[in-house]
C-alpha positions as protocol buffer text, in pm:
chain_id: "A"
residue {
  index: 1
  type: UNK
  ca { x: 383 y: -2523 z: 517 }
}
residue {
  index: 2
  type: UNK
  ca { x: 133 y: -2615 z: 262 }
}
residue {
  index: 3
  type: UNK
  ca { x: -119 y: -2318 z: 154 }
}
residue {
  index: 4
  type: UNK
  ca { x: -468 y: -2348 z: 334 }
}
residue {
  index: 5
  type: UNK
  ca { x: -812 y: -2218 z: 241 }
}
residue {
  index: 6
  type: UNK
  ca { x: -801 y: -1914 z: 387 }
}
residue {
  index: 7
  type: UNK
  ca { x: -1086 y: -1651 z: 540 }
}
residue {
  index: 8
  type: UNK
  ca { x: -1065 y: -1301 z: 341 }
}
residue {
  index: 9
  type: UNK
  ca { x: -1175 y: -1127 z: 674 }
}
residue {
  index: 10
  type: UNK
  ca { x: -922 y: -1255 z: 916 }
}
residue {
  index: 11
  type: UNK
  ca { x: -541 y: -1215 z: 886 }
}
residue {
  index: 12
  type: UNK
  ca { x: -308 y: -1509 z: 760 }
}
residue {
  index: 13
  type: UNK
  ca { x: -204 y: -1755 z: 1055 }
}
residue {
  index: 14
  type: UNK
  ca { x: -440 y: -1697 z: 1274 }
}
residue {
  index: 15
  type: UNK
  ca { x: -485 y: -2067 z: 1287 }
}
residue {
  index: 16
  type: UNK
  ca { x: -105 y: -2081 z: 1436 }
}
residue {
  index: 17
  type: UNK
  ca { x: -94 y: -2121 z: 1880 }
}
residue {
  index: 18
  type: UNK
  ca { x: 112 y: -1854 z: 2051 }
}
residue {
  index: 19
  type: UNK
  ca { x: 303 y: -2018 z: 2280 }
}
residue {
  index: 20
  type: UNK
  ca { x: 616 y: -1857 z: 2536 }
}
residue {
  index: 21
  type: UNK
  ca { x: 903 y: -2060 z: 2599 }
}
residue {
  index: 22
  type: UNK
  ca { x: 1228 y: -1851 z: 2780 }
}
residue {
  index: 23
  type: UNK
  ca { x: 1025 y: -1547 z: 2797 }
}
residue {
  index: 24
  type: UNK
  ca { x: 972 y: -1528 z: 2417 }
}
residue {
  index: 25
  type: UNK
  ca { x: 644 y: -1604 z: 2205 }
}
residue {
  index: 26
  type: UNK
  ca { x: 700 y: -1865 z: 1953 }
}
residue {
  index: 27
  type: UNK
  ca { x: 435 y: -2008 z: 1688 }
}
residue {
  index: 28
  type: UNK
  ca { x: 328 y: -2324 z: 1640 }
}
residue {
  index: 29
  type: UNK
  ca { x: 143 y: -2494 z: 1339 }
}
residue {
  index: 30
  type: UNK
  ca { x: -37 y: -2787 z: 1525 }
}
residue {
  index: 31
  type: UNK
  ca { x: -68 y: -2979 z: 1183 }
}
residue {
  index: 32
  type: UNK
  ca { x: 295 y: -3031 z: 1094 }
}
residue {
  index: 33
  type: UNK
  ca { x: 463 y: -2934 z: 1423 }
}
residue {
  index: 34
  type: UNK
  ca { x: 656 y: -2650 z: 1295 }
}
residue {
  index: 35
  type: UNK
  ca { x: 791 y: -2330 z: 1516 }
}
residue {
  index: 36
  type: UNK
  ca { x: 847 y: -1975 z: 1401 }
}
residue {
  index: 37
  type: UNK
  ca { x: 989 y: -1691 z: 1611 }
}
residue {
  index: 38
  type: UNK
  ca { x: 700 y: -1429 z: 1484 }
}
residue {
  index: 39
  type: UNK
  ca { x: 374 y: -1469 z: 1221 }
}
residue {
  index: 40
  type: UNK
  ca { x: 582 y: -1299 z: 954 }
}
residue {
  index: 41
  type: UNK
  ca { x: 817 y: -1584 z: 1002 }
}
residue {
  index: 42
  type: UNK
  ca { x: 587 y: -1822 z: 946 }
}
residue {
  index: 43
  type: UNK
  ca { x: 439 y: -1686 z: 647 }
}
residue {
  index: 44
  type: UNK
  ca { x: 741 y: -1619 z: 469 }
}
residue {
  index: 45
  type: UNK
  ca { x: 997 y: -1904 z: 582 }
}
residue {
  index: 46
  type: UNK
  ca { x: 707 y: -2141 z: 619 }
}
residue {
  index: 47
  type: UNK
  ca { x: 421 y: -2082 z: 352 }
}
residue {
  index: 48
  type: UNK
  ca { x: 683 y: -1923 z: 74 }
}
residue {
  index: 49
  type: UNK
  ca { x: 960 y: -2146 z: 162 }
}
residue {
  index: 50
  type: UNK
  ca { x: 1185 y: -1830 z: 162 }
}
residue {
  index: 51
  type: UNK
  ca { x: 1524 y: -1808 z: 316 }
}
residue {
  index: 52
  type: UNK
  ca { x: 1623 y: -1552 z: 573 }
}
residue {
  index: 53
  type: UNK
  ca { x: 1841 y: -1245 z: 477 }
}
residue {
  index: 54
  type: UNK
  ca { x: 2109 y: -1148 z: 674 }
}
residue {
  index: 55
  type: UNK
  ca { x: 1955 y: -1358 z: 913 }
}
residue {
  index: 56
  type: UNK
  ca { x: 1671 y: -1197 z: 955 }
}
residue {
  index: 57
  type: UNK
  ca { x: 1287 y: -1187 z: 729 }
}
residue {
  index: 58
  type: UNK
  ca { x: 1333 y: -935 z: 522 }
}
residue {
  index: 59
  type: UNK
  ca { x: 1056 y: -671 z: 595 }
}
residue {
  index: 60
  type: UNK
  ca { x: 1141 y: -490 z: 265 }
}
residue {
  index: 61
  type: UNK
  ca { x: 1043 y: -735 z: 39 }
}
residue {
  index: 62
  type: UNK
  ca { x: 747 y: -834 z: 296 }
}
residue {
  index: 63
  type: UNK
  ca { x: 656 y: -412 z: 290 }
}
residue {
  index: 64
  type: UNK
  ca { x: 668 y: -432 z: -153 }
}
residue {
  index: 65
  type: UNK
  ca { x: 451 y: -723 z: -157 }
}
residue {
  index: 66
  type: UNK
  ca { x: 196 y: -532 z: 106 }
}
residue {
  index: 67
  type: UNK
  ca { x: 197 y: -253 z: -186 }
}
residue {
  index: 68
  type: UNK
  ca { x: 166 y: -435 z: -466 }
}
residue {
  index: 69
  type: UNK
  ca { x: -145 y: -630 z: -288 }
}
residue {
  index: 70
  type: UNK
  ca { x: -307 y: -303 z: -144 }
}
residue {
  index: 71
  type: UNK
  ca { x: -266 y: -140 z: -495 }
}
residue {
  index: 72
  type: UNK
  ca { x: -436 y: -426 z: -665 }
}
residue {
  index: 73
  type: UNK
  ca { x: -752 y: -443 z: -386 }
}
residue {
  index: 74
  type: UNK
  ca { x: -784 y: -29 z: -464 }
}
residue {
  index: 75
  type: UNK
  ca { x: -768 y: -26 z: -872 }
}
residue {
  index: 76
  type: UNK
  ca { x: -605 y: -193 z: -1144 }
}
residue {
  index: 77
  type: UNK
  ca { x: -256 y: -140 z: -1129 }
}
residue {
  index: 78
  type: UNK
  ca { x: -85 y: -15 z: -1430 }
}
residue {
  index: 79
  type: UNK
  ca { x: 307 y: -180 z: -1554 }
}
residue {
  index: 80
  type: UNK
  ca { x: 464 y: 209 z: -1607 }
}
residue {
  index: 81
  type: UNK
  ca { x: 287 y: 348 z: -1323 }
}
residue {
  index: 82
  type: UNK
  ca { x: 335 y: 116 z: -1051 }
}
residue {
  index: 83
  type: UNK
  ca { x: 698 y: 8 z: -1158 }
}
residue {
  index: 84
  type: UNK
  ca { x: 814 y: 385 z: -1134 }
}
residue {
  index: 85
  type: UNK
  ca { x: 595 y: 446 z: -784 }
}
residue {
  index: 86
  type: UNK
  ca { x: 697 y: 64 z: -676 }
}
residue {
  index: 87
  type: UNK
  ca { x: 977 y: -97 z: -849 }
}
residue {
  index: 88
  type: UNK
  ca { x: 1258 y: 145 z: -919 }
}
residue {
  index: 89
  type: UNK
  ca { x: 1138 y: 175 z: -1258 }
}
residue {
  index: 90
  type: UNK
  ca { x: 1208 y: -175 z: -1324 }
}
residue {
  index: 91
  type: UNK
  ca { x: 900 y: -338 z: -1509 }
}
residue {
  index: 92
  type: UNK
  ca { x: 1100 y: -644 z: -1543 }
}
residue {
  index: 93
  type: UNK
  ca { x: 1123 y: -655 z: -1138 }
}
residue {
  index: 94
  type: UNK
  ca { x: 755 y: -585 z: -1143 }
}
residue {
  index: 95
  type: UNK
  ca { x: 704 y: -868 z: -1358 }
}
residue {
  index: 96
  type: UNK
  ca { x: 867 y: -1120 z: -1132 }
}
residue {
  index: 97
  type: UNK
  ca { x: 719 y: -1002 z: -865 }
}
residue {
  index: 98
  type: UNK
  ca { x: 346 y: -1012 z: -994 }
}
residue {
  index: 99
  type: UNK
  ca { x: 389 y: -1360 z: -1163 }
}
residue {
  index: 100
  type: UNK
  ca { x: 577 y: -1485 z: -787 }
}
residue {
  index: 101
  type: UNK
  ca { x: 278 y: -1349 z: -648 }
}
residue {
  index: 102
  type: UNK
  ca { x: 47 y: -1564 z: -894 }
}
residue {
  index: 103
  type: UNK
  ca { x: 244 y: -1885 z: -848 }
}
residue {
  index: 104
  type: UNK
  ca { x: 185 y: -1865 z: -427 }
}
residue {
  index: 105
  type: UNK
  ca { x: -181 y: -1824 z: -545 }
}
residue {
  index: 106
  type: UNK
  ca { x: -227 y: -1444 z: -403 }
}
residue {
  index: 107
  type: UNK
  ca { x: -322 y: -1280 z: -663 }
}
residue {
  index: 108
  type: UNK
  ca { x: -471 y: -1342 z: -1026 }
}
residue {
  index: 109
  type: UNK
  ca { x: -339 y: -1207 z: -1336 }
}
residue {
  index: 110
  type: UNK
  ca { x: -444 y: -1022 z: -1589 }
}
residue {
  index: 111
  type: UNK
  ca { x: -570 y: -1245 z: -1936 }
}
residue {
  index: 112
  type: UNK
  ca { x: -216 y: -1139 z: -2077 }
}
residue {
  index: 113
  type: UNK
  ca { x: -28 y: -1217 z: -1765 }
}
residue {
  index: 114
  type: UNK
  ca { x: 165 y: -868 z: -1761 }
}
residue {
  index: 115
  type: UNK
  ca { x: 51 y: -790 z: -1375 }
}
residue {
  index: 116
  type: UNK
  ca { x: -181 y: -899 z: -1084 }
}
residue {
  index: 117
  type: UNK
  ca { x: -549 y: -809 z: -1202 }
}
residue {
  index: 118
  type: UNK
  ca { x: -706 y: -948 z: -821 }
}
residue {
  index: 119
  type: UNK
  ca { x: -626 y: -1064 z: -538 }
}
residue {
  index: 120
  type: UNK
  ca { x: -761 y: -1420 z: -389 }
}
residue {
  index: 121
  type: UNK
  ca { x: -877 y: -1475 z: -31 }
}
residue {
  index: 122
  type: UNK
  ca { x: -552 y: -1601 z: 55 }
}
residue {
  index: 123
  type: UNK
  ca { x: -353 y: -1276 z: -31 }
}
residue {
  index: 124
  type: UNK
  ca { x: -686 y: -1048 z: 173 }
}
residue {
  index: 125
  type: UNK
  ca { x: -564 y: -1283 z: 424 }
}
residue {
  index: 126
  type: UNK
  ca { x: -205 y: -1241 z: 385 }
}
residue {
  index: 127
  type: UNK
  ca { x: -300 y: -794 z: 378 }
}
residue {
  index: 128
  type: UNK
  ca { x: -454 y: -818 z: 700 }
}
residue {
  index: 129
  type: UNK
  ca { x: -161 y: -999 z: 839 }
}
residue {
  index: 130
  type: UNK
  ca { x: 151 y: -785 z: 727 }
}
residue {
  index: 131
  type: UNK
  ca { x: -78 y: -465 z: 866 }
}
residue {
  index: 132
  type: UNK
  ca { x: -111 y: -606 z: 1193 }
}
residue {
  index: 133
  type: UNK
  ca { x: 240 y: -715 z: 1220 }
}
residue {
  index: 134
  type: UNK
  ca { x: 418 y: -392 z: 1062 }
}
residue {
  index: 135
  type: UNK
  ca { x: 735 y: -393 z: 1264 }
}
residue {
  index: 136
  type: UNK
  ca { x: 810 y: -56 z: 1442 }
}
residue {
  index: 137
  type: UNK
  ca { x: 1134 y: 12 z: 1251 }
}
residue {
  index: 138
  type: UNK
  ca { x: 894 y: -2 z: 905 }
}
residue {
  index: 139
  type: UNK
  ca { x: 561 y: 180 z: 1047 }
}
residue {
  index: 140
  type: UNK
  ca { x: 798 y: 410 z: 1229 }
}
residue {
  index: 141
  type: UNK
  ca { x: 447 y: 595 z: 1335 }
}
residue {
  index: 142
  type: UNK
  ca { x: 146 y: 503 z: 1571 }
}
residue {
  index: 143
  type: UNK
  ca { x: -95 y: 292 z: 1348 }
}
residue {
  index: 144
  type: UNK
  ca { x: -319 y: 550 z: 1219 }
}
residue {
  index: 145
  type: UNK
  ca { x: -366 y: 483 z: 836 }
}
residue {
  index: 146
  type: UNK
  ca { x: -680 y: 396 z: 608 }
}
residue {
  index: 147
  type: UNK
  ca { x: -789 y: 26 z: 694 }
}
residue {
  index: 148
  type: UNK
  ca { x: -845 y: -272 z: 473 }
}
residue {
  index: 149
  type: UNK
  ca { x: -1193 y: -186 z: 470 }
}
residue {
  index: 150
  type: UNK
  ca { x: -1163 y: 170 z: 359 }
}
residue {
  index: 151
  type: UNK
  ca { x: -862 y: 92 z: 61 }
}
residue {
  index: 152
  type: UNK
  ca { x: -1139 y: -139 z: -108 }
}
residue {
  index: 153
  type: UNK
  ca { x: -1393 y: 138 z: -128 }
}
residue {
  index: 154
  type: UNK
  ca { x: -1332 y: 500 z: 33 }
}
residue {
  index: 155
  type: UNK
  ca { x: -1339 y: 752 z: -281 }
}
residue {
  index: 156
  type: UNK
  ca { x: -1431 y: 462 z: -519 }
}
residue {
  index: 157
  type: UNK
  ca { x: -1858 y: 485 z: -463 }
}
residue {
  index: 158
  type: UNK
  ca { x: -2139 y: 606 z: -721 }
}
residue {
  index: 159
  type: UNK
  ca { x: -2163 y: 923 z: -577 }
}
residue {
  index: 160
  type: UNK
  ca { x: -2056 y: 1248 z: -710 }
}
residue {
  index: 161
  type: UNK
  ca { x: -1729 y: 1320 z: -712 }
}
residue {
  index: 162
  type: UNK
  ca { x: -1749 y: 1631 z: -429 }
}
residue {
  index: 163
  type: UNK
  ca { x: -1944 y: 1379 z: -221 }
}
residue {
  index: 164
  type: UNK
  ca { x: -1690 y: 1139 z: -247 }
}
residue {
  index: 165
  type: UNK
  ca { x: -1356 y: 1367 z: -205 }
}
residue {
  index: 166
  type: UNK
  ca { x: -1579 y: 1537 z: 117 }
}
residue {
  index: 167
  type: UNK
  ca { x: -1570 y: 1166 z: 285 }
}
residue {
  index: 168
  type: UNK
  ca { x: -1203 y: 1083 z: 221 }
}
residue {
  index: 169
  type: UNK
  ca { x: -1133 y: 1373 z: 370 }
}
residue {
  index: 170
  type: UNK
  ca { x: -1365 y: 1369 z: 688 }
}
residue {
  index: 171
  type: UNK
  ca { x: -1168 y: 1031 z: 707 }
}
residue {
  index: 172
  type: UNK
  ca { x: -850 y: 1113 z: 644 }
}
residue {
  index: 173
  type: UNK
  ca { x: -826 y: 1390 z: 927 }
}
residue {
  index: 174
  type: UNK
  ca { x: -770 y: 1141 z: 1145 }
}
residue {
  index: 175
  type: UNK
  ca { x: -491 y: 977 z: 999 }
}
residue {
  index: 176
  type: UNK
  ca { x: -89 y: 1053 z: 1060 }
}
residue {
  index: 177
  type: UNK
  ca { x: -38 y: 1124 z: 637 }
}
residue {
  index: 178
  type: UNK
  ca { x: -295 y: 1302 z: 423 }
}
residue {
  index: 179
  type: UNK
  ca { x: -378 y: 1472 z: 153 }
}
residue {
  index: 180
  type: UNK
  ca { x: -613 y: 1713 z: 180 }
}
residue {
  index: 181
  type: UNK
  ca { x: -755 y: 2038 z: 20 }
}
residue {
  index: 182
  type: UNK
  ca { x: -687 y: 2365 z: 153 }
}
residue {
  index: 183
  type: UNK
  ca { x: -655 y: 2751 z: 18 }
}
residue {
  index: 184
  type: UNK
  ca { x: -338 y: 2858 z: 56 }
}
residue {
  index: 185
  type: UNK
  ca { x: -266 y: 3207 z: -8 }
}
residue {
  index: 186
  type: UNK
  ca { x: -614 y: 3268 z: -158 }
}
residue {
  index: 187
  type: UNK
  ca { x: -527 y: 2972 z: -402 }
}
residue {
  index: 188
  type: UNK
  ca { x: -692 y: 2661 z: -428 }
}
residue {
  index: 189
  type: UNK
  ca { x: -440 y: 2377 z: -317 }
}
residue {
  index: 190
  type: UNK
  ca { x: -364 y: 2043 z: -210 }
}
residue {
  index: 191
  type: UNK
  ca { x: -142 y: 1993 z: 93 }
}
residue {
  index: 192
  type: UNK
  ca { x: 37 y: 1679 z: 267 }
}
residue {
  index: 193
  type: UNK
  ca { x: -40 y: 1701 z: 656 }
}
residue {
  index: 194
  type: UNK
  ca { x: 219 y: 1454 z: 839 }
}
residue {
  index: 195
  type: UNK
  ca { x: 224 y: 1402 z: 1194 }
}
residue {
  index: 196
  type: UNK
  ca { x: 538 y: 1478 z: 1346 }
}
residue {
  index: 197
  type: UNK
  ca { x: 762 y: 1245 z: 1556 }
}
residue {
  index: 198
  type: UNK
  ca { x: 840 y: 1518 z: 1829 }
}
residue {
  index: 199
  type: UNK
  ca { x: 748 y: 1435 z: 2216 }
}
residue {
  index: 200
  type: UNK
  ca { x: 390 y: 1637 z: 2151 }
}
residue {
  index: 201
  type: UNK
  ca { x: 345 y: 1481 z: 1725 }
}
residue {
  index: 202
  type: UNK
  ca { x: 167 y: 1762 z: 1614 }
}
residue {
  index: 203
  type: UNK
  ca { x: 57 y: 1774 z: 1235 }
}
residue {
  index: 204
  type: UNK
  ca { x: 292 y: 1975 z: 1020 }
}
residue {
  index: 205
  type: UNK
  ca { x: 238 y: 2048 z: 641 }
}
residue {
  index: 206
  type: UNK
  ca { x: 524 y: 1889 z: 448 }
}
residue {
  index: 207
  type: UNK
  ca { x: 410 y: 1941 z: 125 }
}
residue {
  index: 208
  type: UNK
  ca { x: 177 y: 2186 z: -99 }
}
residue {
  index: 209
  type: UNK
  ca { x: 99 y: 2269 z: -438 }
}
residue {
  index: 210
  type: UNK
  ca { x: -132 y: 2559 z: -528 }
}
residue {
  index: 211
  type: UNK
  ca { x: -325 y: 2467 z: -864 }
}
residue {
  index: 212
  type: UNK
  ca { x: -492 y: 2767 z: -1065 }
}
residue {
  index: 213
  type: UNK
  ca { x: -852 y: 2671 z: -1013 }
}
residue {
  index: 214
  type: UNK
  ca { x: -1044 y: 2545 z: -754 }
}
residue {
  index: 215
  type: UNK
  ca { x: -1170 y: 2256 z: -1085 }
}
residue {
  index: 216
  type: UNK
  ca { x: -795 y: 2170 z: -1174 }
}
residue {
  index: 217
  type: UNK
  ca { x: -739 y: 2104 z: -777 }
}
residue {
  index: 218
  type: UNK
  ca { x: -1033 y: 1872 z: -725 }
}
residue {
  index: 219
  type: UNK
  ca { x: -935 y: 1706 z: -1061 }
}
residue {
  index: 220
  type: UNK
  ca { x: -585 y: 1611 z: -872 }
}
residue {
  index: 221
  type: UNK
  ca { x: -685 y: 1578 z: -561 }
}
residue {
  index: 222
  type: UNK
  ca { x: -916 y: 1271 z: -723 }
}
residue {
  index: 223
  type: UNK
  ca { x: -628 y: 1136 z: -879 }
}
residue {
  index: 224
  type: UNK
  ca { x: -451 y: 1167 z: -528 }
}
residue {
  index: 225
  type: UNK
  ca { x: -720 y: 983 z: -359 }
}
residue {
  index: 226
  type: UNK
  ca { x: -739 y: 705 z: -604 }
}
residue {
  index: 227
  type: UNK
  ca { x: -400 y: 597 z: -485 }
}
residue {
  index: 228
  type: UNK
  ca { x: -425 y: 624 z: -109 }
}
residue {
  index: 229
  type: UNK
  ca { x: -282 y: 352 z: -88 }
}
residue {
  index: 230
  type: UNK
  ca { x: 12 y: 506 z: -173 }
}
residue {
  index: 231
  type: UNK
  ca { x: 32 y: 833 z: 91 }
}
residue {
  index: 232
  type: UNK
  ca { x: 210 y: 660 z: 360 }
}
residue {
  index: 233
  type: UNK
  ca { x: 514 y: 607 z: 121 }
}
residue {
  index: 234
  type: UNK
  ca { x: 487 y: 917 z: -23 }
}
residue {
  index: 235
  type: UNK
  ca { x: 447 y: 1111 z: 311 }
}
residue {
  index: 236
  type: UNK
  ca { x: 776 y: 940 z: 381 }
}
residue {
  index: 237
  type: UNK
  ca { x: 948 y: 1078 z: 69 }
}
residue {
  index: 238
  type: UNK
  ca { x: 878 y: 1432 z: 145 }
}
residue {
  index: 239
  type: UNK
  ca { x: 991 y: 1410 z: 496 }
}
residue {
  index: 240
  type: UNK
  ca { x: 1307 y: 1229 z: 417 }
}
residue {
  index: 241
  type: UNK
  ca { x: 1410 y: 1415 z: 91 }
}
residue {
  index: 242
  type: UNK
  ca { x: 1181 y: 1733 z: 121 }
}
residue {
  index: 243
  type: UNK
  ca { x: 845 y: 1847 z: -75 }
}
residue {
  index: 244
  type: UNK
  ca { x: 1058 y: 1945 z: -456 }
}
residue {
  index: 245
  type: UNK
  ca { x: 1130 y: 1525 z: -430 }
}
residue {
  index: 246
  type: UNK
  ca { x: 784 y: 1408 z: -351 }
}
residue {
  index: 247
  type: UNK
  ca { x: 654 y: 1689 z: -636 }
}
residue {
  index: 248
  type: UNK
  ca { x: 906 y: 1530 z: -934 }
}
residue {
  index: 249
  type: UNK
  ca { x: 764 y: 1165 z: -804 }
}
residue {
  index: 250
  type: UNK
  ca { x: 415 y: 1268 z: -846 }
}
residue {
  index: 251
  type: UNK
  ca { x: 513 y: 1427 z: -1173 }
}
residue {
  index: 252
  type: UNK
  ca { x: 673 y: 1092 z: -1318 }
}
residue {
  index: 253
  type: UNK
  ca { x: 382 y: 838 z: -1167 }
}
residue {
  index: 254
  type: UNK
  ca { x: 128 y: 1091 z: -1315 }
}
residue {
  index: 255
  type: UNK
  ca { x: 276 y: 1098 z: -1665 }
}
residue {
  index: 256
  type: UNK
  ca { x: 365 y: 703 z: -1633 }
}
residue {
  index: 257
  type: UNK
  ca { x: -26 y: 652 z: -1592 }
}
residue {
  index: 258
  type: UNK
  ca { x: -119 y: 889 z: -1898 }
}
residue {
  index: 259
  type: UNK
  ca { x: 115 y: 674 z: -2080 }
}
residue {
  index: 260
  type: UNK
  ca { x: -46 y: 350 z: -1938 }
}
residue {
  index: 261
  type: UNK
  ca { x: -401 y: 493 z: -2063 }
}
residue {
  index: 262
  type: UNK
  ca { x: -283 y: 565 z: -2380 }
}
residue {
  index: 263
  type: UNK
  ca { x: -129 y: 234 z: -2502 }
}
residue {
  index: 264
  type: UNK
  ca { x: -445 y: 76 z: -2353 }
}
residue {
  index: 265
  type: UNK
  ca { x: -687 y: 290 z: -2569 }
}
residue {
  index: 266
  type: UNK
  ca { x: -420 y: 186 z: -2920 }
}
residue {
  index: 267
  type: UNK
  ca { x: -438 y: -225 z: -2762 }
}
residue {
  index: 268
  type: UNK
  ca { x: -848 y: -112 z: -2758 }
}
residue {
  index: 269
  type: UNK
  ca { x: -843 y: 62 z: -3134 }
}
C-alpha cells in the first residue's frame, strides 16, 4: 500500500470500504484490491509493510508509536526525557524509532536528526486512527481521555498560567486519569484521580504528593500538564505497581528533562 495524501482532520484509512463476509468485517482498498481483517491491519501490514507477530499486529509497538506522535503534536520531545518515560531508557531505541518514523514520512526531524521535531498530515492522520481503534485489551477503560484537539493546545495558550491550569482542570474532571490540585491535609498537593474498574467505577485517588507551598505545587502541576499526554500511562503505573513507583518515574523523567535543558543551553553558549 503506497502512502496517500492524507487529511490531518480525519483518521488514516478512512478511504478503505468495510465490507462483512462470514459474519466478520473485512477492509478493502478499492485501488489495489487488497483485504485486511481490521484498519490497524491495514495500516501496519499494508502502508508499513510490517510483518505480523505471533500472528497477530502488534498493538505494543502500534501503542509506542501513538506516544511518540502525541508527544511530538504537545511539545518538543526531549532524547533523555522521552527515552526514560518511553523507551526503557534506551536512546538508541528512541533513535530508530524516530528516524523509522521519518522514513514512512510521519513525522519531521529535528535539523540534527536526533528525534521527531513535527509531525506531517499523514502521521495527524495516522493519531486519529490508532485512538479510534485502541483495542479493549490496551484502553482497558471506557474512552474518556483528552482528544486530539485538546493535546495540541489545552494548557499550552497565552494566558496566565492560573488561567490556563483552571481549564485543564475543568477539563480533566471528566476524564478516567487526572491530575489535579487538591489540599490534602491542609497542604497544597497534587493528586492522581483514576477511575476504578469495579461494577459502579467510581474515582479513587491512586496517587498524591503534598508540596510545601501552594507556588511549588502550581509550578509542578504545570510541568504535569505539559505532558498530558503522558497521564494515561502513568495512571497505569501507579495502579499496577502502586503510587512510591509512579513517584521514582516522575522523579527520573523530571531530572532527565533538567538534563535535556541544560545541554541545550551549553549547544546554545
Amino acid at each position: 500500500m503506497t502512502p496517500r495524501v492524507c487529511d490531518p482532520e480525519l483518521p488514516w484509512g478512512n478511504w478503505l470500504r468495510g465490507e462483512h463476509v462470514d459474519g466478520e468485517t473485512v477492509f478493502v482498498d478499492e485501488e489495489t484490491g487488497e483485504r485486511w481483517p481490521s484498519m490497524r491491519a491495514a495500516f501496519w501490514n499494508g502502508r508499513l509493510r510490517m510483518p505480523d507477530h505471533f500472528g497477530r499486529t502488534p498493538h505494543e509497538l502500534l501503542e509506542t508509536m501513538h506516544a511518540v506522535l502525541v508527544a511530538t503534536i504537545r511539545r518538543k520531545p526531549t532524547i533523555g526525557e522521552q527515552a526514560g518515560d518511553i523507551f526503557q531508557s534506551s536512546k538508541l531505541y528512541l533513535l530508530l524509532f524516530h528516524l523509522w518514523l521519518a522514513q514512512e514520512g510521519l513525522v519531521e526531524l529535528t535539523e540534527d536528526g536526533r528525534g521527531a521535531k513535527a509531525v506531517t498530515a499523514e502521521g495527524m492522520a495516522v493519531i486519529h486512527m490508532l485512538l479510534a481503534t485502541r483495542p479493549y485489551d490496551v484502553r482497558r477503560q471506557r474512552p474518556s481521555a483528552a482528544t486530539i484537539a485538546q493535546l495540541c493546545e489545552l494548557g499550552l495558550g497565552p494566558e496566565g498560567r492560573e488561567d490556563r491550569l483552571a481549564r485543564v482542570e475543568k477539563a480533566a474532571a471528566r476524564w478516567d486519569v487526572a491530575f489535579l490540585r487538591r489540599r490534602e491535609g491542609g497542604q497544597p498537593s497534587i493528586i492522581l484521580s483514576k477511575r476504578g474498574d469495579g461494577v459502579v467505577p467510581i474515582f479513587e485517588t491512586v496517587w498524591t504528593l503534598g508540596l510545601g507551598t501552594t507556588e511549588r505545587r502550581d509550578r509542578f502541576y504545570e510541568w504535569i500538564c505539559h505532558r498530558m499526554d503522558r497521564w494515561p500511562a502513568w495512571g497505569e503505573l501507579a495502579t499496577r505497581y502502586g503510587s512510591d513507583r509512579l513517584t521514582h518515574h516522575m522523579l527520573e523523567v523530571a531530572a532527565a528533562a533538567l538534563i535535556d535543558t541544560s545541554d541545550a543551553m551549553q549547544a546554545i553558549a
